[in-house]
C-alpha positions as CSV (number, residue, x, y, z in Angstrom):
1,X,0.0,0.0,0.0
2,X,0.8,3.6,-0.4
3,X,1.5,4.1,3.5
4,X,3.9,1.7,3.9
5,X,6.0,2.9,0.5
6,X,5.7,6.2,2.4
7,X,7.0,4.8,5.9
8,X,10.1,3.0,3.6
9,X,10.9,6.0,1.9
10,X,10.6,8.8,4.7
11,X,14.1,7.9,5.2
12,X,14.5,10.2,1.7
13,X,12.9,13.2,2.5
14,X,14.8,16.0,2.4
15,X,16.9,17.1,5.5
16,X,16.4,20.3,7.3
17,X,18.6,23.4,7.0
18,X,21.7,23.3,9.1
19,X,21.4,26.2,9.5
20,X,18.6,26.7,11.9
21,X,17.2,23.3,13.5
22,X,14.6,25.5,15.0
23,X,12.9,27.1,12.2
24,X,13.8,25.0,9.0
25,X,14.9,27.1,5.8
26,X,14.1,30.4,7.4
27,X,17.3,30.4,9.5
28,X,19.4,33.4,8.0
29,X,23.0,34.3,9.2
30,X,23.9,33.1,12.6
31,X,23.0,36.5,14.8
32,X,24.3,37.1,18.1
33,X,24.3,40.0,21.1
34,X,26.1,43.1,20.3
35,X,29.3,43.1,21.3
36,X,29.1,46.2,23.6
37,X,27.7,47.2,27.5
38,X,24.4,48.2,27.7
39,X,24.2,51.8,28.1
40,X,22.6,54.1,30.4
41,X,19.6,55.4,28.6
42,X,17.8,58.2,30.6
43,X,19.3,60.5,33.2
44,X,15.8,60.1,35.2
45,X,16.8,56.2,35.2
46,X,19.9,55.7,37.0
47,X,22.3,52.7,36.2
48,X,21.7,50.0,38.5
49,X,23.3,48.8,41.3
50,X,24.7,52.0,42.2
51,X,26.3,50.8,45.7
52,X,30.0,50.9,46.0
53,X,31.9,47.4,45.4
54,X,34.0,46.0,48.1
55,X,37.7,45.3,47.9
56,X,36.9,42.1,46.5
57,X,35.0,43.4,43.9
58,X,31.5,42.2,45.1
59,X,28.4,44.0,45.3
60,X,25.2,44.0,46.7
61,X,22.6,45.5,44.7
62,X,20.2,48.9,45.3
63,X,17.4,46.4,46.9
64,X,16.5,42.7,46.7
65,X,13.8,43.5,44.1
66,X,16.4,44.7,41.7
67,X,18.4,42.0,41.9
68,X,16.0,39.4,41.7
69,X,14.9,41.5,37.9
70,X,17.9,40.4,36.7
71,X,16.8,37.1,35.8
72,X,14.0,36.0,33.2
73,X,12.3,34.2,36.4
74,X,12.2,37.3,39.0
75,X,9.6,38.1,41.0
76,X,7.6,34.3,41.5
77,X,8.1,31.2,42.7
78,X,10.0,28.4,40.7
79,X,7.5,25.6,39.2
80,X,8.0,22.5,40.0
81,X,10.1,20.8,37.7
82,X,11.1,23.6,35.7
83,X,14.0,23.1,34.2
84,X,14.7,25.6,30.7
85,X,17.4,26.9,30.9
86,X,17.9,30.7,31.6
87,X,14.2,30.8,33.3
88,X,15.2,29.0,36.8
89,X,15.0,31.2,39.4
90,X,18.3,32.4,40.6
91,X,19.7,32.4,44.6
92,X,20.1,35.7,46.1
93,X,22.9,34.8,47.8
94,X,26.4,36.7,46.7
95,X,28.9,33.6,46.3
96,X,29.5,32.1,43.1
97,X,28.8,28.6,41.9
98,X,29.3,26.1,39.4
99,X,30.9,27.6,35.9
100,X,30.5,31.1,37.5
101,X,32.7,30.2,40.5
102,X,35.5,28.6,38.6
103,X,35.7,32.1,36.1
104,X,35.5,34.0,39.7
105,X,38.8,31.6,40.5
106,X,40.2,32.4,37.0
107,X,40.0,36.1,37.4
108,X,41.3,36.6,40.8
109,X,44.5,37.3,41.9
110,X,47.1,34.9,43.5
111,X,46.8,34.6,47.4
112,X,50.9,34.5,47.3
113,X,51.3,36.9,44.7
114,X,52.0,41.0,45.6
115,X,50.2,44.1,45.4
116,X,46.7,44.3,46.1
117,X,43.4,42.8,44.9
118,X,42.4,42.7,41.5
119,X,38.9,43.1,40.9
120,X,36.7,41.4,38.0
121,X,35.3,43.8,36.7
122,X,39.1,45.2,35.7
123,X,39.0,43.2,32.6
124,X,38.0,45.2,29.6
125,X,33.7,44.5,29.1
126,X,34.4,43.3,25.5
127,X,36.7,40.6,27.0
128,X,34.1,39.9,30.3
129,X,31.5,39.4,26.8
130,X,33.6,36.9,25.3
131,X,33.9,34.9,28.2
132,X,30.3,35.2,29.5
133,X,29.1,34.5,26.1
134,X,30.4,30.8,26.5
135,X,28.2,29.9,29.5
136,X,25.2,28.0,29.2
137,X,22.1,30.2,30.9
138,X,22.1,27.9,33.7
139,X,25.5,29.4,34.9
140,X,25.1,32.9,33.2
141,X,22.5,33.7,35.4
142,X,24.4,32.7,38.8
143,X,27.7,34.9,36.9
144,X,25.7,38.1,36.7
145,X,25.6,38.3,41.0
146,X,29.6,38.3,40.8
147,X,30.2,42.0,40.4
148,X,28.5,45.1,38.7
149,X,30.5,44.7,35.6
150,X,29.5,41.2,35.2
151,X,25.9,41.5,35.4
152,X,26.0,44.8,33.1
153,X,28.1,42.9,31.0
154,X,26.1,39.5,30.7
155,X,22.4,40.3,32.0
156,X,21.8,41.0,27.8
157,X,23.4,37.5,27.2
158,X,21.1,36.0,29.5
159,X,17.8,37.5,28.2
160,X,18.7,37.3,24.1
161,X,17.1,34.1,23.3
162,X,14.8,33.3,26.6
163,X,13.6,29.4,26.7
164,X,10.6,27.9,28.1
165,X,8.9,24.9,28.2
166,X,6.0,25.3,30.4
167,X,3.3,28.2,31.0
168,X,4.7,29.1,34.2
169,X,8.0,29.8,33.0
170,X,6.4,32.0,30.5
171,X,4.4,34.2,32.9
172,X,7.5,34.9,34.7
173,X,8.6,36.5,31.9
174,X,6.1,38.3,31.2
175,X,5.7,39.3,34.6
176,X,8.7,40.9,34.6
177,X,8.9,42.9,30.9
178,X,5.6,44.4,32.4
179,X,7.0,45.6,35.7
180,X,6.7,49.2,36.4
181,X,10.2,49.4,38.4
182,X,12.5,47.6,35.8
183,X,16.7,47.0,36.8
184,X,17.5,47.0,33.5
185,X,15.7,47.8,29.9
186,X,14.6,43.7,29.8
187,X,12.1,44.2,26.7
188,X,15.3,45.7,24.5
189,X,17.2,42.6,25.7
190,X,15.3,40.2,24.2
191,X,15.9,39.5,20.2
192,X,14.3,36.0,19.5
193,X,11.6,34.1,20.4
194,X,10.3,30.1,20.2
195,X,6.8,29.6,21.0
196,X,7.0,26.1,19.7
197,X,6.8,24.6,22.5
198,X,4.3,26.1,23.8
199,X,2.1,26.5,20.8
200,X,-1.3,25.2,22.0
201,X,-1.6,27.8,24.8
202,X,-0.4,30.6,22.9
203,X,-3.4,33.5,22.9
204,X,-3.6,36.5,21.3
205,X,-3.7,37.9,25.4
206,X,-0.3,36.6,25.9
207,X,1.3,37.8,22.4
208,X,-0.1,40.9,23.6
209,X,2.1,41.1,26.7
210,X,5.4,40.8,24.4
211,X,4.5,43.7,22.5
212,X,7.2,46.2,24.7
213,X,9.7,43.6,23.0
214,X,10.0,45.9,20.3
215,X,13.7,44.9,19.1
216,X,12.8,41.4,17.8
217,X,14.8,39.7,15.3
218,X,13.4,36.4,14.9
219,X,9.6,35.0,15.7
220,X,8.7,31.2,15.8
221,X,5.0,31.3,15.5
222,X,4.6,27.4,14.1
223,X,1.7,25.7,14.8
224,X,0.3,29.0,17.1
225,X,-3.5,28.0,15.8
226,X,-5.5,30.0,18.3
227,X,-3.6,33.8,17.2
228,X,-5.8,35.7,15.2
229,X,-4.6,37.9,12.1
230,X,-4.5,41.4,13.8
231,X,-3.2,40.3,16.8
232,X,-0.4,38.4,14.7
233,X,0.2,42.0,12.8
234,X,-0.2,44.2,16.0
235,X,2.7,42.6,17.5
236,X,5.2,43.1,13.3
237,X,4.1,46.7,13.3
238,X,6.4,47.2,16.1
239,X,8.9,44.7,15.4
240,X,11.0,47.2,13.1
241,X,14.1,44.9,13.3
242,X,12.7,41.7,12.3
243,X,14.7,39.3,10.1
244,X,13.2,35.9,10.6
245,X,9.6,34.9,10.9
246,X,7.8,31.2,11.4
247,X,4.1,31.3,10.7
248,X,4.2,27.8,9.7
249,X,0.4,26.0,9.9
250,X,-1.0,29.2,11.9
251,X,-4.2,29.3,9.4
252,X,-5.0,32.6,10.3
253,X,-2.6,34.7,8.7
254,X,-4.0,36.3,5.8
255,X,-3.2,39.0,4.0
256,X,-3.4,41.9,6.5
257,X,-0.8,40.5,7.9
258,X,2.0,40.2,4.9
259,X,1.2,43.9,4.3
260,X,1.5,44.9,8.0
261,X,4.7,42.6,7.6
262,X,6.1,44.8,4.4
263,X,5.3,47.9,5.9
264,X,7.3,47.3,9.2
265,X,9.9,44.8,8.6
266,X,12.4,46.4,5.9
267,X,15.2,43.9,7.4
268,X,13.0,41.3,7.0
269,X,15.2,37.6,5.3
270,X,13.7,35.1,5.9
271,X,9.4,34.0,6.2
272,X,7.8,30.5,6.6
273,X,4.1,31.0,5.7
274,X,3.9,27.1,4.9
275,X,0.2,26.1,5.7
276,X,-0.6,29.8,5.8
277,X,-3.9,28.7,2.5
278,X,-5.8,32.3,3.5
279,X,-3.2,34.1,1.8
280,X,-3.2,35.7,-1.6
281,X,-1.7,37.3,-4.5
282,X,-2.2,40.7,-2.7
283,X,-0.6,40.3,0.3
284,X,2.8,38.5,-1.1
285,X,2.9,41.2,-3.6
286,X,3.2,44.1,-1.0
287,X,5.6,42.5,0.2
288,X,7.7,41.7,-2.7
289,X,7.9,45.3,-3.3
290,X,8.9,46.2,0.0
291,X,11.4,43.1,1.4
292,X,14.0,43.6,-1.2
293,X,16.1,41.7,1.3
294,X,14.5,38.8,1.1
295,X,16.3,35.7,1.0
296,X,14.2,32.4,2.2
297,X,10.8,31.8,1.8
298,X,8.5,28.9,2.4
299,X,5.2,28.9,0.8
300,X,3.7,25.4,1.3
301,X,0.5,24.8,0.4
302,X,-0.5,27.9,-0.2
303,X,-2.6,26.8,-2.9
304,X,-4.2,30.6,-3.8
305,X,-1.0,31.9,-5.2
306,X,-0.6,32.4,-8.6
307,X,2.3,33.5,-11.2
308,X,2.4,37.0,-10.5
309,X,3.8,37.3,-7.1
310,X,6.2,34.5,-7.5
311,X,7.4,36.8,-10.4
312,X,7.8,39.6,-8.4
313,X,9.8,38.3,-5.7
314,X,12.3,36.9,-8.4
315,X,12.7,40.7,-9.8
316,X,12.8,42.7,-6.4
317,X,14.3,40.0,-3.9
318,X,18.1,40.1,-6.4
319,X,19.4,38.4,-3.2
320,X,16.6,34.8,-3.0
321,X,18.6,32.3,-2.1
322,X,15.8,29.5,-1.1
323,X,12.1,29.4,-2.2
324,X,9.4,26.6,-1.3
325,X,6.8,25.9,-3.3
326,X,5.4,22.9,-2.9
327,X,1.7,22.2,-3.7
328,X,1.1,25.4,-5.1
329,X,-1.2,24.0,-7.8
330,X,-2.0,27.9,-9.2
331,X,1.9,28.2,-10.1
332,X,2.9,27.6,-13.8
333,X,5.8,27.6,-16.0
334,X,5.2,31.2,-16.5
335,X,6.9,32.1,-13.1
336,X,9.7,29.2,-12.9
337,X,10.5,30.7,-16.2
338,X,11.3,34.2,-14.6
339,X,13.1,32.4,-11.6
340,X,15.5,30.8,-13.5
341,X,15.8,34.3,-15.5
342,X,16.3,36.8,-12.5
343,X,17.2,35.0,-9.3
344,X,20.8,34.2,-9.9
345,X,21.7,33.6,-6.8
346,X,18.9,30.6,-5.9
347,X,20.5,27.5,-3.7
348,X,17.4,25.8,-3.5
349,X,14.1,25.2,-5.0
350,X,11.3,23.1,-4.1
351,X,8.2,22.7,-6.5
352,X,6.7,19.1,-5.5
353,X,3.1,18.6,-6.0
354,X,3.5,22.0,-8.6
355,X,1.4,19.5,-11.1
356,X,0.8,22.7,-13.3
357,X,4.4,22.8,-14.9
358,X,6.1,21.9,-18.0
359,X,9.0,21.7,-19.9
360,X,8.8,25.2,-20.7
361,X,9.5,26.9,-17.4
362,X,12.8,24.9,-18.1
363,X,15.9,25.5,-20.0
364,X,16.3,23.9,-23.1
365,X,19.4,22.0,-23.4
366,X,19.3,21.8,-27.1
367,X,19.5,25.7,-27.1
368,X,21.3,26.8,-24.0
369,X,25.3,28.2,-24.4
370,X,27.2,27.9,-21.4
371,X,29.8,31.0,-22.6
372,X,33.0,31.1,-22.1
373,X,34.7,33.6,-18.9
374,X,36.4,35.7,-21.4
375,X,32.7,36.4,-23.5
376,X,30.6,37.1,-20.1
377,X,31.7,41.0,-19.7
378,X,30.7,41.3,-23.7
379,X,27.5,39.2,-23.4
380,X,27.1,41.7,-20.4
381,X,27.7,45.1,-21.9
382,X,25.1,43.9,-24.7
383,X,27.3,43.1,-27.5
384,X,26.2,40.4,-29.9
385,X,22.2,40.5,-31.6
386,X,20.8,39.0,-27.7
387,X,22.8,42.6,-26.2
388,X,20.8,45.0,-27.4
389,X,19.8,48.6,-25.1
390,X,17.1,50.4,-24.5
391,X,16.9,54.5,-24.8
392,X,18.1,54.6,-21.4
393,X,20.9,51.7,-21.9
394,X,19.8,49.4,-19.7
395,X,19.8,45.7,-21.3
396,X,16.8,44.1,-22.0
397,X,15.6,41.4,-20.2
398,X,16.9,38.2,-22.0
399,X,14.4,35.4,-22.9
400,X,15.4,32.1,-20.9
401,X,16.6,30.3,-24.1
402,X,19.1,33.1,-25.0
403,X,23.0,31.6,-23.9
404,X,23.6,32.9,-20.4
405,X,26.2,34.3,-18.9
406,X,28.7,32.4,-17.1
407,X,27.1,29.4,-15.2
408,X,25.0,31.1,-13.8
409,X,23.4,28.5,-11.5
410,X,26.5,27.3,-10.3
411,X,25.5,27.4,-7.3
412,X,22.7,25.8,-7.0
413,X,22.5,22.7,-5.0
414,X,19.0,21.7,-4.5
415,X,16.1,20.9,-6.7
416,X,13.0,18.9,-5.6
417,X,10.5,18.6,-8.2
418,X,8.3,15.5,-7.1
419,X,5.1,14.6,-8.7
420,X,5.5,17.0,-11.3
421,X,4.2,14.2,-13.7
422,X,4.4,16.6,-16.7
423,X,8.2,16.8,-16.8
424,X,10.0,15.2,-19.5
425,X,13.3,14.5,-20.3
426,X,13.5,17.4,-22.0
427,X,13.7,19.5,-18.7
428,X,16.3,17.3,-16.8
429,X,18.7,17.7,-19.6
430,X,18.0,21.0,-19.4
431,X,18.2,21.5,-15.4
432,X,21.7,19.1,-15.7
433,X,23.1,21.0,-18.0
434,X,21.8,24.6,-16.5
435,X,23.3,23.5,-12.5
436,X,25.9,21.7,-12.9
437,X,26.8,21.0,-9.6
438,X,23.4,20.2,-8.0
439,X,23.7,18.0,-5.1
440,X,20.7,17.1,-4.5
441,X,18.0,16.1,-7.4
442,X,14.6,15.0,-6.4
443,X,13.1,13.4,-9.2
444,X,10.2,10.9,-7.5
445,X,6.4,10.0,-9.2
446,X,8.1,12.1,-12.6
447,X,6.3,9.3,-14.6
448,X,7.6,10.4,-18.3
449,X,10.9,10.1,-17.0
450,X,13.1,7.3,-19.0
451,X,16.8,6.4,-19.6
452,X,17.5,9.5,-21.5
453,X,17.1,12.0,-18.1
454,X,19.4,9.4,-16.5
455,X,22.0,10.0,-19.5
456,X,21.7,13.6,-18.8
457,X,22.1,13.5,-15.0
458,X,25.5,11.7,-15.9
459,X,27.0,15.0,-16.6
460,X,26.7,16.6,-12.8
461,X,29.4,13.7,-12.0
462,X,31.0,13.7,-9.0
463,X,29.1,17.0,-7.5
464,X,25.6,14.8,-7.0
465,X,25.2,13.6,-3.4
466,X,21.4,12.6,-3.2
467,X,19.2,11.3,-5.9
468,X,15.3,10.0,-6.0
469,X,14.0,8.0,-8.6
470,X,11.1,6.5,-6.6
471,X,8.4,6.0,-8.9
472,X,9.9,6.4,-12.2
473,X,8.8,3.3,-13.9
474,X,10.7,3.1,-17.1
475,X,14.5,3.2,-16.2
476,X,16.3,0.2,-16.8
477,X,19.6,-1.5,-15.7
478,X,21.5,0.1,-18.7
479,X,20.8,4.1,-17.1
480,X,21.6,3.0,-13.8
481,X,24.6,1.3,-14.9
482,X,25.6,4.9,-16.4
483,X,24.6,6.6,-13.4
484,X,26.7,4.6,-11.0
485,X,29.7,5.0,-13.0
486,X,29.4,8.6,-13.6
487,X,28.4,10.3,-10.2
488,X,30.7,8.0,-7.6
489,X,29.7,10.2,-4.8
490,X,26.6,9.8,-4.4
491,X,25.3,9.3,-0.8
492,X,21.7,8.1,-1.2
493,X,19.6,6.8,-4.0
494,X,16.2,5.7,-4.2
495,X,15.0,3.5,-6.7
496,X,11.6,2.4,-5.2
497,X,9.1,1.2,-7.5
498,X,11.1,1.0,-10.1
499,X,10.2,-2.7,-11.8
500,X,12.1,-2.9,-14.3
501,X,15.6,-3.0,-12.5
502,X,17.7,-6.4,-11.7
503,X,20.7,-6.9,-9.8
504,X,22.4,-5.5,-12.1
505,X,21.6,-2.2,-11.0
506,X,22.6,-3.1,-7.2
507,X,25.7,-4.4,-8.6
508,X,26.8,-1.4,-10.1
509,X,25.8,0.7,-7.2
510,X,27.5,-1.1,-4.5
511,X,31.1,-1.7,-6.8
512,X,31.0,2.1,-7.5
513,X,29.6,4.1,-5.2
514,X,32.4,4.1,-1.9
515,X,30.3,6.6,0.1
516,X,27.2,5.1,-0.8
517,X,24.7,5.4,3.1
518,X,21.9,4.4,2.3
519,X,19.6,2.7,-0.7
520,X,15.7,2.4,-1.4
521,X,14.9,-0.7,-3.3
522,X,11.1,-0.7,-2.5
523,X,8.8,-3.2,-4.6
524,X,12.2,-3.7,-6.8
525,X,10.8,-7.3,-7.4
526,X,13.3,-8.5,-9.6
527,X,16.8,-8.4,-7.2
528,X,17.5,-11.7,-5.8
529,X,19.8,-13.3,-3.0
530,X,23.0,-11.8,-5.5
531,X,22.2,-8.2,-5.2
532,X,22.3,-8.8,-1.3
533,X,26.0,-10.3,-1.8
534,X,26.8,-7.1,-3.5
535,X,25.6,-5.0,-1.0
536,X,27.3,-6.9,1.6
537,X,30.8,-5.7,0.0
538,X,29.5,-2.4,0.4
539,X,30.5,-1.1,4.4
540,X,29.9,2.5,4.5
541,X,25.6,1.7,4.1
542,X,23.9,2.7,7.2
543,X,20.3,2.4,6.0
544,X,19.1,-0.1,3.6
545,X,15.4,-0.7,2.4
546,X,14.1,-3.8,0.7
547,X,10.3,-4.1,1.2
548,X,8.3,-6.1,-0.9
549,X,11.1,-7.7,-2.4
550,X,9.8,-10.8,-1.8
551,X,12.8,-13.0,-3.4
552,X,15.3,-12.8,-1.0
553,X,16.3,-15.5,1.8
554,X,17.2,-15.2,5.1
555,X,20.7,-16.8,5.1
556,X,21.3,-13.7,2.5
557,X,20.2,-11.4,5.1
558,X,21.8,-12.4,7.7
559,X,25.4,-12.8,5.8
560,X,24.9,-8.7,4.7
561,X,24.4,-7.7,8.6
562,X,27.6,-9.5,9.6
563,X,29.5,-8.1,7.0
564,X,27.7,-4.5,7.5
565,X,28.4,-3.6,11.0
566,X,27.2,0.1,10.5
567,X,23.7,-0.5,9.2
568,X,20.9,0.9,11.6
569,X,17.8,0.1,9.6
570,X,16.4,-2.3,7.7
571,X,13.3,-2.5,5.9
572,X,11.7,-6.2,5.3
573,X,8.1,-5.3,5.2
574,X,6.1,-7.6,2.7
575,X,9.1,-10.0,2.8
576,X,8.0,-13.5,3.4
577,X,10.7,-15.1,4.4
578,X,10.6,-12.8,7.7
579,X,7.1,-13.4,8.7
580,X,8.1,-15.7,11.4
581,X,7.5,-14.4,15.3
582,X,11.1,-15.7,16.2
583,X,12.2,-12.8,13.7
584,X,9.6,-10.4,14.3
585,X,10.4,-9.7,18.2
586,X,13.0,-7.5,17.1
587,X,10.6,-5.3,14.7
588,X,9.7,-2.0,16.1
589,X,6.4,-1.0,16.9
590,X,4.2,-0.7,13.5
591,X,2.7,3.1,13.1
592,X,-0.7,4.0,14.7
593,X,-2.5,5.0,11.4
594,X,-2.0,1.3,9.8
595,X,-5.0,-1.0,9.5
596,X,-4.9,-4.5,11.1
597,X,-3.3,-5.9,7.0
598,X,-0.4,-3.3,7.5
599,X,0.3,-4.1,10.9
600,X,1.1,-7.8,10.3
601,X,3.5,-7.1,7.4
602,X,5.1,-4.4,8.9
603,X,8.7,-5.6,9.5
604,X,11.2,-2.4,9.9
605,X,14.0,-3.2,12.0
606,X,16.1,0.0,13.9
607,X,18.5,0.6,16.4
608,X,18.6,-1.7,18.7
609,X,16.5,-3.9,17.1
610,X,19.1,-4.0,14.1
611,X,21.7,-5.1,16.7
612,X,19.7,-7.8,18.2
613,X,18.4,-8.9,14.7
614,X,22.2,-9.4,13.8
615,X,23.2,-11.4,17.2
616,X,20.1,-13.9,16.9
617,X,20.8,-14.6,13.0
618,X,24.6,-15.4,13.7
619,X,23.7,-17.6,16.7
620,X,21.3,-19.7,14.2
């Protein structure tokens, strides 16, 4: 069935940005605390703690209420079992402990040596910030009571990215950024927020209470379903600095809030509306025209886009380095066409489930000229017939099948066009030929796929990591062959559902491929016991899946997982020879959603169950 392809080949999906585990694609450059002491703001506001430090360069603060501020937890009682870091509630005590007290150690003077004490807080502050930026919350927050220094220094630190985990740890926040008698300016401290984890209790009340936080620089928002729209845009007409934003699945965003969002957020780089199916063509377009800095953008499944606005952030946003588009059904050729025309610098694009395109929002292979480095700056100043000028000598725009300049696409890296069952050959060879060193080529359920694509991919070489063929019916052994001999890098391939492949195929792979990690065969009916023995030569695999293939043997099995010692999964569902209990004790749990047929031929093995699987098949 369908679900259990879909449980085998989850495994291929692709893998989150690395650069932001928290928010997906969105994550833009890597932001951090300025590097300076807070200042003193307002003459009416004295600095705090104000009292004279001792000889030893501790402190005790103006009053117990102050101190206590200084923390994200001040003010209320600890919950019980609270444990996020920076939101546990601090001792008042003045001694140091854990990482704070070994730094206090570090910093003070020699009992034996001469002359007389050296404070802390003599260390220059951008120093005291480099050092204090390398605690972890829990011990930043202890580090803050050493000496005034320190806590001017590191209270910032401590409050940048506050984490919580629980409602109570939440209303101590919030208790404190609406406290009349602040210590320090708390609400300027903080820069990002994660509601994630607290996503079903999020209300439009308690998004009100951040609204003082008015020097945001990244939102996480995902999955927030009870926020309304003008509660949502109430809180981005103040957040002038924003860069980052996750609305992902919060289906009340509509279009009021993109144009509150292009209005107030010139900074803005990065937005995740995937899920978001209330917005439109006008609110994207208001903000194409205004968040020229746009870089990333997710728009998943928001199904009442059309062309126009896809267009528009490919001719204002000159810096787009990632766009999502996946199950936009309203967007056609018309505006891949202008992406692969304007957006020069694109990384990665994602257009699975975009059923609507064709070939033509392609390059054509047959008619694309890479040039040569020495004609770009002519093909540039508009020499040649394609280099024409306008009245005001600006070029033209030049139609996608006129010869580009210099590669490029060179750097692009990721393409995912799955289920885009209109896709020929044609556009592979193209897309090859266009991004030559793509690493990672999603090709699944493109039916009119056939040996010629494969041909074409040939040419990316050693610079393709990951490729999916799942679904694509008519390859045979002869493409793969050519495949496995051309790009030796590759990583992971999936070739489930592919029925007209042999061992042949698996033979080539595993002799040719050395950093080959994992391998979908799925319903690949046709491999036998002797594409196992190949595999078995093959010791870098981690994650190997054979469901359905209902020809292979046990004792072929078993001799690939002692000869594979770093395999982790394995896939057997629908394989009879491992319907036996004696076997199936070492099967994890089958999912939830699978009827009582799915359940008994679910056989997935992982982990520990790998491990196990391994020791009882050698002890037979």
């Amino acid at each position: 069935s369908d679900d259990d392809d879909d449980d085998d080949e989850s495994d291929f999906h692709a893998e989150g940005d690395p650069d932001d585990p928290e928010a997906s694609t969105v994550a833009l450059s890597r932001l951090g605390p300025a590097l300076a002491t807070p200042k003193q703001t307002s003459t009416s506001s004295p600095w705090p703690f104000t009292a004279t430090p001792s000889a030893e360069g501790m402190f005790k603060p103006a009053s117990d209420a102050a101190a206590a501020a200084v923390s994200p937890t001040a003010g209320s009682q600890a919950a019980p079992g609270n444990t996020s870091q920076g939101i546990n509630t601090v001792s008042t005590h003045s001694s140091t402990t854990g990482a704070a007290a070994d730094a206090a150690m570090l910093l003070s003077p020699s009992s034996s040596g001469g002359g007389g004490a050296i404070p802390a807080s003599a260390l220059p502050h951008e120093i005291l910030l480099h050092i204090l930026r390398l605690l972890p919350p829990t011990s930043l927050a202890p580090a803050l009571r050493v000496c005034k220094a320190w806590c001017q220094c590191g209270v910032e630190l401590l409050w940048y990215k506050p984490t919580f985990t629980s409602l109570p740890s939440l209303y101590k926040m919030l208790q404190v950024l609406s406290h009349p008698d602040q210590t320090f300016p708390y609400p300027d401290f903080v820069r990002r927020l994660n509601f994630l984890p607290l996503a079903k209790e999020m209300s439009d009340r308690l998004v009100a209470k951040i609204l003082p936080c008015t020097r945001l620089e990244r939102i996480t928002l995902t999955n927030c379903k009870a926020l309304s729209s003008p509660a949502i845009a109430a809180l981005l007409i103040r957040s002038h600095r924003l860069v980052a934003l996750d609305l992902t699945d919060v289906e009340s965003v509509d279009d009021e809030v993109l144009i509150a969002l292009a209005e107030n957020c010139p900074r803005l780089q990065g937005l995740n509306l995937s899920g978001c199916v209330r917005v439109t063509d006008r609110g994207l377009e208001a903000l194409a025209l205004k968040a020229t800095g746009m870089r990333r953008i997710k728009l998943r499944k928001c199904d009442q886009l059309t062309d126009v606005p896809i267009m528009l952030l490919s001719i204002h946003c000159p810096l787009l380095l990632e766009i999502d588009l996946a199950f936009c059904t309203s967007v056609s050729q018309h505006a891949i066409m202008q992406l692969f025309r304007t957006s020069t610098c694109l990384r990665e694009i994602s257009l699975p489930g975009c059923t609507g395109l064709t070939d033509e929002g392609f390059p054509d292979a047959n008619e694309l000229q890479l040039v040569s480095a020495g004609d770009v700056v002519h093909h540039q100043n508009g020499g040649g017939a394609g280099g024409s000028t306008s009245g005001f000598s600006l070029p033209r725009p030049q139609p996608i099948r006129s010869p580009p300049a210099y590669k490029p696409f060179d750097q692009l890296r990721y393409i995912d066009v799955t289920s885009c069952g209109s896709l020929t050959d044609a556009a592979v060879a193209g897309l090859a030929k266009y991004c030559p060193k793509v690493r990672n080529l999603m090709l699944g359920k493109c039916t009119r796929l056939t040996d010629d694509a494969l041909f074409a991919i040939c040419g990316i070489g050693k610079h393709l990591h990951y490729l999916h063929l799942g679904h694509v019916h008519n390859i045979t052994d002869r493409a793969v062959t050519a495949i496995a001999r051309a790009c030796t890098r590759l990583r992971y391939i999936d070739l489930a559902n592919c029925i007209n492949l042999t061992d042949q195929s698996v033979v080539e792979l595993a002799n040719n491929l050395p950093r080959l990690k994992r391998i979908g065969l799925v319903r690949v009916n046709n491999i036998t016991d002797a594409a196992i023995e190949a595999l078995s030569q093959r010791t870098s695999l981690e994650r190997i899946h054979l469901s359905y293939c209902d020809n292979l043997t046990v004792s072929a099995i078993s001799s690939m997982l002692q000869e594979l010692p770093r395999v982790t999964h394995l896939s057997l569902t629908g394989v009879s020879s491992f319907r036996k209990r004696l076997l199936q004790q070492f099967c994890r749990a089958p999912p939830s959603t699978f009827n009582d047929h799915q359940r008994r031929s679910f056989c997935v093995f992982s982990g520990r169950g790998v491990v196990e699987l391994r020791k009882f098949l050698r002890n037979l």
